[in-house]
Structures are given as C-alpha cells and as structure tokens.
C-alpha positions as CSV (number, residue, x, y, z in Angstrom):
1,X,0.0,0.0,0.0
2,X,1.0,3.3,-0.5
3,X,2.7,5.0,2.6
4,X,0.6,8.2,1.5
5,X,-3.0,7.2,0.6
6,X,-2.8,3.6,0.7
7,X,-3.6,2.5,-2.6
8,X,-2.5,-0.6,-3.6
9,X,1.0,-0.4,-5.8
10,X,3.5,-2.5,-7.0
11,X,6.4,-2.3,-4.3
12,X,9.2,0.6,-5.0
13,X,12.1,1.6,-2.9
14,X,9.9,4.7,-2.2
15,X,6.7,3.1,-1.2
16,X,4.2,5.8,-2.8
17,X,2.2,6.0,-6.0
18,X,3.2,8.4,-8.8
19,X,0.5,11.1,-7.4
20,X,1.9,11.4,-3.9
21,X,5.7,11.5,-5.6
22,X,4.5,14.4,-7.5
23,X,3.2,16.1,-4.4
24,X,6.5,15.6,-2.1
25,X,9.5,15.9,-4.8
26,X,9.8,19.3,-6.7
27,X,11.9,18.7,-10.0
28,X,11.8,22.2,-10.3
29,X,13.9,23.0,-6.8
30,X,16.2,24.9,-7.9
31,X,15.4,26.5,-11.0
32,X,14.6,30.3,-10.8
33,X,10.8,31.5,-11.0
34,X,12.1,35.4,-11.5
35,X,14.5,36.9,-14.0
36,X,15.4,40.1,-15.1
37,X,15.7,42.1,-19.1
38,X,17.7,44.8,-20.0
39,X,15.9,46.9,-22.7
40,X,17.3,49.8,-24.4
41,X,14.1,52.6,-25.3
42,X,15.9,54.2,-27.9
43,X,17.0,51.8,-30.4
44,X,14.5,49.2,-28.8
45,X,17.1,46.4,-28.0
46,X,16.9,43.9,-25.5
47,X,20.7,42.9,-23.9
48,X,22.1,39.5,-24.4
49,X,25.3,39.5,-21.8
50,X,28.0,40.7,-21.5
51,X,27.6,43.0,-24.2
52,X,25.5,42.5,-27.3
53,X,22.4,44.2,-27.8
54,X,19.9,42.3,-30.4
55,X,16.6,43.6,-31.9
56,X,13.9,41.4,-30.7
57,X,10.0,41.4,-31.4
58,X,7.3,40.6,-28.4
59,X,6.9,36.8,-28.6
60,X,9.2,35.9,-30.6
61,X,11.8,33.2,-31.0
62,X,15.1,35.2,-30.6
63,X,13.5,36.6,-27.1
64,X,12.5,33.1,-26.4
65,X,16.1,32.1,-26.8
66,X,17.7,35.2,-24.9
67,X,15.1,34.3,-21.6
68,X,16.2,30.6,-21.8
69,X,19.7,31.6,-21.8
70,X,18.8,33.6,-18.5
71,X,18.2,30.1,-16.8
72,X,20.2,28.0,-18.8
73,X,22.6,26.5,-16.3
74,X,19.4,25.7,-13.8
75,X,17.6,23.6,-17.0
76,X,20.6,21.1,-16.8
77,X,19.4,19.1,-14.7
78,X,16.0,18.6,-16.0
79,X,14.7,17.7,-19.2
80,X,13.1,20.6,-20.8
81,X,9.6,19.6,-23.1
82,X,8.0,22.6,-24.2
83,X,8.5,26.3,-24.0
84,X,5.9,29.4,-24.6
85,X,5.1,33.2,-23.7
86,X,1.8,33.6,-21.5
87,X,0.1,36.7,-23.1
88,X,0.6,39.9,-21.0
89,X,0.2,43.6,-21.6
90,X,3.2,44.9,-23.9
91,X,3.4,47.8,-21.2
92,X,3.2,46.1,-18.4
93,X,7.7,45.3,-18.4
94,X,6.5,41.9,-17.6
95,X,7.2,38.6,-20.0
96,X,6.2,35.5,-18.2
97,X,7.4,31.7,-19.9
98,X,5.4,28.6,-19.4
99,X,7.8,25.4,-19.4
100,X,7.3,22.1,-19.3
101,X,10.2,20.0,-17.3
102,X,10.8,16.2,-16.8
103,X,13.0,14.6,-14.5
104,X,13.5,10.6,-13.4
105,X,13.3,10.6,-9.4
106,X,13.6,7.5,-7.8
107,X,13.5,4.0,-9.7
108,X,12.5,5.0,-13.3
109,X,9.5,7.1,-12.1
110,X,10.0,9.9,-14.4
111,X,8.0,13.0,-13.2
112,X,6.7,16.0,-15.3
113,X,6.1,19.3,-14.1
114,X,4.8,22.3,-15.6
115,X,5.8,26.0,-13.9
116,X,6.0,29.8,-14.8
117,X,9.1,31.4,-15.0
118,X,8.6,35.9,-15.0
119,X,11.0,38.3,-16.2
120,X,10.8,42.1,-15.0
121,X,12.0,43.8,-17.8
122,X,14.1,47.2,-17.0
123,X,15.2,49.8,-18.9
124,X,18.7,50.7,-19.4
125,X,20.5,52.9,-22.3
126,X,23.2,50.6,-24.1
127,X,26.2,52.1,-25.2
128,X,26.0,53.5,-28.6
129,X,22.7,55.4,-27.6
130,X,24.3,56.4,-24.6
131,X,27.2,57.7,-26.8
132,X,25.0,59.8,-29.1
133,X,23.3,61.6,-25.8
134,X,26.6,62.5,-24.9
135,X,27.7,64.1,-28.2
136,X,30.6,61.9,-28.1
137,X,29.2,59.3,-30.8
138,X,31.5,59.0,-33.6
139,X,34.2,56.7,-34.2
140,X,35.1,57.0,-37.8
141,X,34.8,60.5,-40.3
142,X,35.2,60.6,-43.3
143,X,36.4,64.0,-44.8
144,X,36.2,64.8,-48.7
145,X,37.8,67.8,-49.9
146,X,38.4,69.2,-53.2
147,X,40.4,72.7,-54.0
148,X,38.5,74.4,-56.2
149,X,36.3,77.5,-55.9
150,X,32.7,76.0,-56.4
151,X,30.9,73.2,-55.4
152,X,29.1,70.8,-58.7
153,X,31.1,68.2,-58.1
154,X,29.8,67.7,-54.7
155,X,26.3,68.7,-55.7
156,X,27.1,65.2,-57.9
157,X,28.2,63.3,-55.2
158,X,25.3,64.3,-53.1
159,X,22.9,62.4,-56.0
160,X,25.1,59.8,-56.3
161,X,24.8,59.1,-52.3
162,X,21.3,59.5,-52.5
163,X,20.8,56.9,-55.5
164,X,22.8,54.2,-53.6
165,X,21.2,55.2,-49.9
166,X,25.0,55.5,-49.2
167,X,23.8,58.1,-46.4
168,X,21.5,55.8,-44.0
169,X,24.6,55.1,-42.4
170,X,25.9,58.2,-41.5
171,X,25.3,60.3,-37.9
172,X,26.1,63.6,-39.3
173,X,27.0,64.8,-42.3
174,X,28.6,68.6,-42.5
175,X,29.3,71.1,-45.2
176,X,32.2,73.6,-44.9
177,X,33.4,75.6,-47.4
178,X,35.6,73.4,-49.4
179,X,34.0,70.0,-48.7
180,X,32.3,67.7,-46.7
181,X,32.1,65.5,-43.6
182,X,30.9,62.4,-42.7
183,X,30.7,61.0,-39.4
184,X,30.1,57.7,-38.7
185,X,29.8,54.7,-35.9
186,X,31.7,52.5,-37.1
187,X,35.1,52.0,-38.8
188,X,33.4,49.8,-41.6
189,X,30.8,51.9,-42.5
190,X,33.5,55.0,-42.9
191,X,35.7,52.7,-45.1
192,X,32.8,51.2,-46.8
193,X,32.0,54.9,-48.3
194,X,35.9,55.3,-48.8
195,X,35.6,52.6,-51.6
196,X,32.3,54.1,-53.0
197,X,34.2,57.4,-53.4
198,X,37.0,55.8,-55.2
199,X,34.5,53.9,-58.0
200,X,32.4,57.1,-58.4
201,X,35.1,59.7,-58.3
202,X,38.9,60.2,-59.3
203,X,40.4,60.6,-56.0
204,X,43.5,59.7,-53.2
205,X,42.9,59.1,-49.9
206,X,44.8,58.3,-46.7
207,X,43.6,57.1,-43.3
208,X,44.8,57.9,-39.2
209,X,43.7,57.0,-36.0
210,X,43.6,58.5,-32.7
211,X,44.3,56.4,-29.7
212,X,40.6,57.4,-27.0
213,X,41.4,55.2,-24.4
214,X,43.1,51.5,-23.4
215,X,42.0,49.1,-20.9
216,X,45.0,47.3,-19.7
217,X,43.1,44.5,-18.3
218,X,41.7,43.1,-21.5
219,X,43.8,44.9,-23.9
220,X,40.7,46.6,-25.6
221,X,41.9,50.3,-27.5
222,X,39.2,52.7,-28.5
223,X,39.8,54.2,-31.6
224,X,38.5,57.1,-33.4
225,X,39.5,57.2,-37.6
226,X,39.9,59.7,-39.5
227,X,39.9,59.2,-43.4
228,X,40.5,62.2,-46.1
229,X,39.6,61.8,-49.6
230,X,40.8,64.4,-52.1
231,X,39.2,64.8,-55.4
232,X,41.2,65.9,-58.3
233,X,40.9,69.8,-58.7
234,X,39.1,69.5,-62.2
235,X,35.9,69.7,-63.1
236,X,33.3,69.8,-66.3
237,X,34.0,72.9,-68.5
238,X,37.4,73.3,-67.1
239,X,40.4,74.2,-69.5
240,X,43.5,72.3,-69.0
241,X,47.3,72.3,-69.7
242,X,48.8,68.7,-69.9
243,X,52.3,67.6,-69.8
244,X,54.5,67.2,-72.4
245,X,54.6,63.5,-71.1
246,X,50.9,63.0,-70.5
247,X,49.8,64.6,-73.3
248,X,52.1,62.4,-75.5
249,X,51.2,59.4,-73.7
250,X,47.4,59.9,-74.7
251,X,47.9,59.7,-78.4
252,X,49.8,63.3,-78.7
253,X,47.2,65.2,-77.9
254,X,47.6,69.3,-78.1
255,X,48.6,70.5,-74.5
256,X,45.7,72.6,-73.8
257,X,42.1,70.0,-73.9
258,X,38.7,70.6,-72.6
259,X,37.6,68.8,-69.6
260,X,34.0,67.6,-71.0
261,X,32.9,65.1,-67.8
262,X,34.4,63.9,-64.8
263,X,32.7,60.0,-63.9
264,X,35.5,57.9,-62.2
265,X,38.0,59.4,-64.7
266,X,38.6,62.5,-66.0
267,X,37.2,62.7,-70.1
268,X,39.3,65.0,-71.8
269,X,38.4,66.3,-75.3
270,X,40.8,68.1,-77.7
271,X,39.6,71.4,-80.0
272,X,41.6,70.9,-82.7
273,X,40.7,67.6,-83.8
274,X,38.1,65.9,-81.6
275,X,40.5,63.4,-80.0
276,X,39.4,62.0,-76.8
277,X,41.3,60.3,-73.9
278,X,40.5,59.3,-70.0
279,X,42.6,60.1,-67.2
280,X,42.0,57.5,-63.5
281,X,43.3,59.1,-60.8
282,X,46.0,57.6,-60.2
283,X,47.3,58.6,-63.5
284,X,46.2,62.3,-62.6
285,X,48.5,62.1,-59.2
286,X,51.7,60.8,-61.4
287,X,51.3,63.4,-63.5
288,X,49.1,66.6,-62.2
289,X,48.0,69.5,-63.9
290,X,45.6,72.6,-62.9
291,X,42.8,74.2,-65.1
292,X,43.9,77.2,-66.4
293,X,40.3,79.5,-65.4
294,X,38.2,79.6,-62.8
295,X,34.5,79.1,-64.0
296,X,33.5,82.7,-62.8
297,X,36.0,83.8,-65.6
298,X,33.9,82.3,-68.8
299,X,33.0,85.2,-71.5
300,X,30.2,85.7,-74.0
301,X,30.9,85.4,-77.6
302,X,28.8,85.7,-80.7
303,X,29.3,83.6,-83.8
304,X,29.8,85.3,-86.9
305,X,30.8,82.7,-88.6
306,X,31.4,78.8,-88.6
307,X,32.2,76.3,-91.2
308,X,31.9,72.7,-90.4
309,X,35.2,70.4,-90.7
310,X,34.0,67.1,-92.2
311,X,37.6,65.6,-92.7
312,X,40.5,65.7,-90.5
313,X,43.5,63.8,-91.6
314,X,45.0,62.4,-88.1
315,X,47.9,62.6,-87.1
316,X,51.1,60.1,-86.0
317,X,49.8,57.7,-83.1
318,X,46.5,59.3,-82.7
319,X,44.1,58.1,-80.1
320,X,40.3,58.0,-80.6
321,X,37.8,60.5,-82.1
322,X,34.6,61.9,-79.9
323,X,31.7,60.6,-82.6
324,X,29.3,62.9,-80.3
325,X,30.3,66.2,-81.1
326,X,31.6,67.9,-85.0
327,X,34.8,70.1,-85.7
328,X,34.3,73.5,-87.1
329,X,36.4,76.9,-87.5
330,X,34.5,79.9,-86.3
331,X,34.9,83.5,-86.6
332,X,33.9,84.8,-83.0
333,X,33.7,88.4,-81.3
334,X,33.3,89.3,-77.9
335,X,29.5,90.5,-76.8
336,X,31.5,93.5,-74.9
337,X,33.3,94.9,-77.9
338,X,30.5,94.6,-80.2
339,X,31.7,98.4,-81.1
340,X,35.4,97.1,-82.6
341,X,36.5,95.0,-85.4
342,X,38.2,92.9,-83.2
343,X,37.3,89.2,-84.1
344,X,39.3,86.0,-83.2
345,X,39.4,82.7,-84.9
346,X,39.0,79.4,-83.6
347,X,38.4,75.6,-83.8
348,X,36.0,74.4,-81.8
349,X,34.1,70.7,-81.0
350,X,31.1,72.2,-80.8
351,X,30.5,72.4,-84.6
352,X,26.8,70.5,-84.1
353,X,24.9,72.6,-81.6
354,X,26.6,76.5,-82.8
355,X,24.9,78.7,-85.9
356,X,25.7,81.7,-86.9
357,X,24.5,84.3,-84.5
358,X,24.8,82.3,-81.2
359,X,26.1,82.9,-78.3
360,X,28.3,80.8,-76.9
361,X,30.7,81.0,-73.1
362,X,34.7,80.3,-73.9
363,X,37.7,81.7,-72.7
364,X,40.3,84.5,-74.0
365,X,43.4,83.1,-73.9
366,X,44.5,85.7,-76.1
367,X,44.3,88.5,-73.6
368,X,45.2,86.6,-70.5
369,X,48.2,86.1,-68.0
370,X,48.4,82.1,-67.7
371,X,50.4,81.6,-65.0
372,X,50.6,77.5,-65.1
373,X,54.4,76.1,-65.6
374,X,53.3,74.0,-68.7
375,X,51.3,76.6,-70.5
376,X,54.3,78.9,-70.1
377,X,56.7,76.7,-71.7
378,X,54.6,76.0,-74.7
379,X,55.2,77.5,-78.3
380,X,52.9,80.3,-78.2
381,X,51.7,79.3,-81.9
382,X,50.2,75.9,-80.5
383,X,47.7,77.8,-77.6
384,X,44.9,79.3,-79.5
385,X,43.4,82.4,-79.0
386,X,39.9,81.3,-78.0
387,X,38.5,78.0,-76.6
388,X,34.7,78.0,-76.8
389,X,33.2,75.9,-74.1
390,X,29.0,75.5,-74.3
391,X,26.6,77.2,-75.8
392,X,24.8,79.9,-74.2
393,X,21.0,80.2,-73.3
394,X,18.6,82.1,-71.6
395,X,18.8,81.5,-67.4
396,X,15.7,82.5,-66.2
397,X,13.7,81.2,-69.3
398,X,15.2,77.6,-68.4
399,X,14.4,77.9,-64.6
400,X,11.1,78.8,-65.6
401,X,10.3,75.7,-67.5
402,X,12.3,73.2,-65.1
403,X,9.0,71.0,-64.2
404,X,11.6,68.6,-62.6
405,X,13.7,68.6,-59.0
406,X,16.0,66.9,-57.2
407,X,16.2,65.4,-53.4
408,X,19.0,66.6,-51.3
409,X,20.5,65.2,-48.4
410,X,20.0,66.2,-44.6
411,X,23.8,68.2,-43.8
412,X,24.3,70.7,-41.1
413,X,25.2,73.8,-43.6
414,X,27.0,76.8,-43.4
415,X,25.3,80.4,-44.5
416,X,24.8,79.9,-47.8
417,X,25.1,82.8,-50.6
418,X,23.9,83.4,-53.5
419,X,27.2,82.0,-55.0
420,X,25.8,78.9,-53.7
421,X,22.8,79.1,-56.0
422,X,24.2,80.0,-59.0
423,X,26.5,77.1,-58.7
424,X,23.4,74.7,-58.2
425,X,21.5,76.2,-61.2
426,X,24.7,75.5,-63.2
427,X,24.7,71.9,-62.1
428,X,21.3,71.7,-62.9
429,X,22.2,72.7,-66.6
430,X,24.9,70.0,-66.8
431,X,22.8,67.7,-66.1
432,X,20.0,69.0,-68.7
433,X,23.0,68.9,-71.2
434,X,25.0,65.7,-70.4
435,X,23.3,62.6,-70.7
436,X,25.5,60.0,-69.5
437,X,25.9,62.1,-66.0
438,X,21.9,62.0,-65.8
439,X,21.7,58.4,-65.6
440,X,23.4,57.9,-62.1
441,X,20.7,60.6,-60.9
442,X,17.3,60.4,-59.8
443,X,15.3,62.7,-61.5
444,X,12.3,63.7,-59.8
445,X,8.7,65.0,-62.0
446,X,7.8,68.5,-60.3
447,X,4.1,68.6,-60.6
448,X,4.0,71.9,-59.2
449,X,5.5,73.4,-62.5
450,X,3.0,72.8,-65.4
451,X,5.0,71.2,-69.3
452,X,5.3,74.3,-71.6
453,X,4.3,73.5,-75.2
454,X,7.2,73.7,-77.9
455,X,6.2,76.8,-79.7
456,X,8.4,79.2,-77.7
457,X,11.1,76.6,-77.9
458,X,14.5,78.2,-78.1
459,X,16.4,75.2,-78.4
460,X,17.7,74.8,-75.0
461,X,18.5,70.6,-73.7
462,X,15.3,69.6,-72.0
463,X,14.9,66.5,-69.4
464,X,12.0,64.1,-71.1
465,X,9.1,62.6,-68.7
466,X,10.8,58.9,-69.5
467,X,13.5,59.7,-67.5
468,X,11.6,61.1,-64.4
469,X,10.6,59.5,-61.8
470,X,7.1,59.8,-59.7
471,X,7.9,61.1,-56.4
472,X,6.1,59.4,-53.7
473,X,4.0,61.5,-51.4
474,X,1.7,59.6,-48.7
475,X,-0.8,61.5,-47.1
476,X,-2.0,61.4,-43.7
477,X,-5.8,60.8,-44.0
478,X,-6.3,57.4,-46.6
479,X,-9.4,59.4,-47.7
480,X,-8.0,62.0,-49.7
481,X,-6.0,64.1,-47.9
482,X,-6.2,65.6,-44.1
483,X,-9.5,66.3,-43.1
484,X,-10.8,65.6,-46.7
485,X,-14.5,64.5,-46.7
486,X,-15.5,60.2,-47.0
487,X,-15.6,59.2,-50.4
488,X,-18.7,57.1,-52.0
C-alpha cells in the first residue's frame, strides 16, 4: 500500500504512487521562477550578456532564446519539453514563460512538471545610444575635400549618395566651405563609403587613428578614424594644360584640352581635332596639372561665322575621335566689344549645336596672364586664342520651365550665398545637357511646375518625362488628404 494514501501499488524503494511522488518531490527546486531584461528605449534592443544588444520582437523566437539563456545552467538538470510566452500587456515590463520540465526521481519514475518562470524587464540605455546623448558618438569621419572655388562636383556626389542610400549610415554629415564630412559609428561603414568614393570619383585618400582610451586589463583600444579623400581639382568645362609626357602618352594630344565630364575618370576632349582620352586618378596624381580659369571667368561670344570640318586627316599615333560632337572653324567676337572690329578665330568641337549668331561662353586666352608652368613653356603658336566651351541660353527662361527637381541630403550647412545658388543652377544645366551624367541621378517629376508647349522653344537641352521619376507622397488621412471628406 502506498505510505501516503494507501492504494495498492506495485512495491518501490519509495513506497508511494506516482500522485503522492508528485506532491512531495519538486523537479523544479532549484530553477529560478524570477529573471530580469535589460531593454534599451531608444533603439529598442533587448541585452544579451556581456555585451551584445539584439533587436527582438514581443513573442518571438530570438526573445525566447535570450530568456532561456537567462536560466540556462538551472535547466541542466532537467529535461526541458516545451517552452511558450503567456500573453501579457506589452506595457506592463512583464514577459512571463510557461515550461514544461521532466525529470526521473527514484527507480524509473519519471516525473513531469509544468511551472512559470517571470522576467521584469528594466530599462537601461546601451552604449552606442548612450554615446549619441553625450555628443561623443563618432568613431570614424570621413572628410572629402576638393580645392576648387565651387561646389558641382559635390552637388554630384550628393545624387550619387542618395541613389545608392549610401547616407542611411551616417550620424552627421557637415558642409564647410571646401568640402564635406561624414561621421560615422563605425570603422566599416567609414571605409565602406571610402571605396564608394573611389569607384564614383577620381580621388587619393589616406587614413589615421587616434588612440581614445586603453584598458589594460583586457587589452581593448578605442579608436576614433579619421579618413580624407581628395578629389582631383578639375571639373566639367574646365580648360586644361597637360604635360608634355601625359599629353604624349594619350595619343599626342595638343597640350591645352577641354575637360568635357568627370565619372570615375577624367574625359578630356581636344579642340583641334576631336580626339578624346580618360585620365584615373591615379594617372592624374603621377602626372598633375591645374585648369587654367576659374569658372567665374567664362566670356560671352557671338558667332559670326562657322564652317563645319568634315575631314580631319590624323595625325602620327592618334588616339580615338569623340563621334558625339563635329569640328568647325569659327569667326567669334566678344559680346563687350560689339563696337570694334576685333574678331578671333578658332576651332572648336562644338560644330553641331553652334549657328551663326549664337552665343556661346569660352575663354580669351589671347588676352590673359596664364600663370601655369606647362602653358608657359609652350610655343605660343600651339595655344589658341579662344577655346569655346558651351553654348549659351537664356537662365531664367530655363528655370522657368524646369518641371523637374532633385532630393537633397539632410547636412548641417553653413550660411549659404547666392554664390551657392548660382552654382546649383549651373549643375542643374549639366545635367540638362550631359546625358551620360543623368543616368546615375534620380530625377524627380515636379508637378507643381505645369509642361510648356514647344512653340516658344529656343532650343535649350530639356529632361524628357521617360526619365523622371514619380515622387512618392503619402498623405495622412487614406481618404484623400487631411480632413478631406469620406468618399462614396
């Protein structure tokens, strides 16, 4: 009989039924029935010690596993059989775990036992919010700099960033005066935008580190990196003056070329006979050279008169031809001495957009101090007199019917000038002119701006629909807009 209740039983060393074993032996002795979470309210993290910080949903496997793990070392000596959340409020910092436990007691009898285990969860900041309260929470910048006197090729940049979503990594992003910085919280992400840079952009950069702090105990350094990028000081529409050395090496090109688009290289065009080349950057940094003007320094000239160059014999070891634009001399005067005689004479690649009568932006080199050590040694019979660079339009008339816009990026910015937006407007241009730059852009339709008709068409590049995109705008109330009335 059982020593309990007295039911008969089979004899065993403990001399009591199963339901009476149950009663007297706890398999669960031992194992804690409280716990405690650590849950970060900012970036809504729960901590898994020591030290990593996981993103976990209510009632869901991963913070099944991390509560286990809490009790882990107790569950070794019992068998665990099932484990589930009991429903609670999801304010209530409460998560309480139902498990099911088996254990074999005395002679075979194997027991099970179902309990409640609760965890209190608690608030505490982890370390990289608690970083960003104190203004102390970069670890890696990234600073790209570029010495020229305007800013497109950043304005470039700042698309490109935005097309890849290069920027969802960054903690700050500031704009000084002759670049930008990145900040970041991490060493990877900084370095992982170091190698973007040097696809999209001919550039050098170097890297440093600053020694924070050391613990000698466990030998952990805290770092903070510092990487600088330099772009190569020329942009679209710049003049140049190559090397001797360079200039031969690219299929003797003439010495003084027109910068027509910087991608990852430098695409150089010659005047005189349409040949192109590409410079990388590293072959820039063997071999530098400046641009002769400053953008702010462009003049207005009127054609008087052009003729078209269909043949051009080419000469010893010459590279390739640009198939995109045509050769043609042109008889050119300034707009500012419309009341002389004075007229200059030059070859130009622009032979397939200019007519008689049009004005066009170039450069005197006539009438200029170049103060550049390759242009000076040159044979002053090889530097021509006038290097026309685009054709000129009418400014407002294009802002006018711009019925397309572009996003820019969050940046902490200094006092910006009207400099500024006359730089931006001339980006804006390039990209209405250049079509190979426009396809690493999003192009956002304007709506607000309504599409002209082509009668008062002056000829000026235009954007076309195909290549805009829709902007997304979601509105607040599903039912039309805020407040709007229900539709039926």
């Amino acid at each position: 009989l059982c020593c309990q209740c007295g039911v008969p039983i089979p004899p065993n060393p403990a001399n009591m039924c199963v339901g009476c074993l149950r009663a007297q032996v706890d398999i669960t002795e031992g194992i804690p029935k409280q716990g405690t979470v650590h849950f970060c309210k900012q970036c809504e993290r729960y901590l898994q010690p020591p030290g990593t910080w996981i993103q976990c949903a209510l009632e869901s496997r991963e913070l099944l596993a991390l509560c286990l793990k809490k009790i882990k070392a107790s569950l070794s000596k019992v068998r665990l059989i099932d484990a589930g959340f009991i429903w609670t409020e999801p304010h209530s910092k409460r998560l309480k775990l139902k498990l099911t436990v088996q254990k074999e007691v005395i002679n075979g009898a194997v027991l099970q036992q179902v309990f409640v285990v609760e965890y209190i969860v608690q608030s505490q900041m982890c370390e990289d919010c608690h970083r960003i309260e104190a203004k102390d929470f970069w670890k890696a910048v990234v600073q790209v700099r570029q010495k020229t006197v305007h800013k497109k090729t950043f304005y470039y940049l700042e698309q490109l960033i935005l097309k890849h979503r290069l920027h969802q990594n960054t903690l700050r992003i500031k704009e000084i005066h002759d670049g930008l910085d990145f900040y970041y919280s991490s060493k990877q992400y900084a370095q992982k935008m170091v190698d973007f840079l040097q696809c999209t952009v001919p550039c050098r950069s170097k890297s440093s580190q600053r020694l924070i702090s050391h613990d000698i105990h466990s030998n952990v350094y805290n770092y903070k990196s510092t990487f600088s990028v330099e772009i190569v000081p020329i942009c679209k529409d710049n003049v140049v003056c190559l090397s001797p050395k360079l200039a031969q090496s690219l299929g003797n090109m003439s010495q003084i070329c027109v910068c027509i688009r910087v991608t990852s290289t430098i695409h150089l065009i010659d005047p005189r006979t349409l040949q192109i080349a590409e410079i990388d950057g590293n072959t820039y940094w063997r071999h530098p050279f400046n641009s002769l003007f400053h953008p702010k320094q462009l003049e207005e000239f009127i054609i008087m008169d052009i003729n078209r160059v269909h043949e051009k014999k080419k000469g010893a070891g010459a590279g390739a031809r640009s198939n995109k634009h045509t050769l043609a001399e042109a008889w050119v005067r300034k707009t500012s001495e419309l009341d002389t005689d004075h007229q200059y004479f030059c070859c130009t690649h622009l032979g397939h957009i200019l007519n008689p009568g049009d004005l066009v932006l170039g450069f005197d080199l006539a009438n200029c101090n170049l103060n550049d050590e390759f242009a000076n040694k040159m044979n002053p019979q090889h530097i021509p007199d006038v290097v026309l660079i685009k054709k000129s339009y009418d400014r407002s008339r294009r802002q006018r019917r711009r019925n397309w816009k572009l996003k820019e990026l969050e940046r902490d910015r200094e006092a910006t000038d009207t400099d500024d937006e006359r730089q931006y407007q001339d980006f804006l241009e390039d990209l209405e002119e250049d079509e190979t730059i426009r396809k690493n852009v999003n192009i956002y339709r304007n709506a607000d701006i309504p599409v002209e008709s082509d009668t008062d068409d002056d000829g000026a590049p235009r954007i076309s629909l195909a290549e805009m995109l829709e902007d997304l705008h979601i509105s607040q109330d599903a039912t039309g807009g805020e407040g709007a009335e229900m539709l039926t």
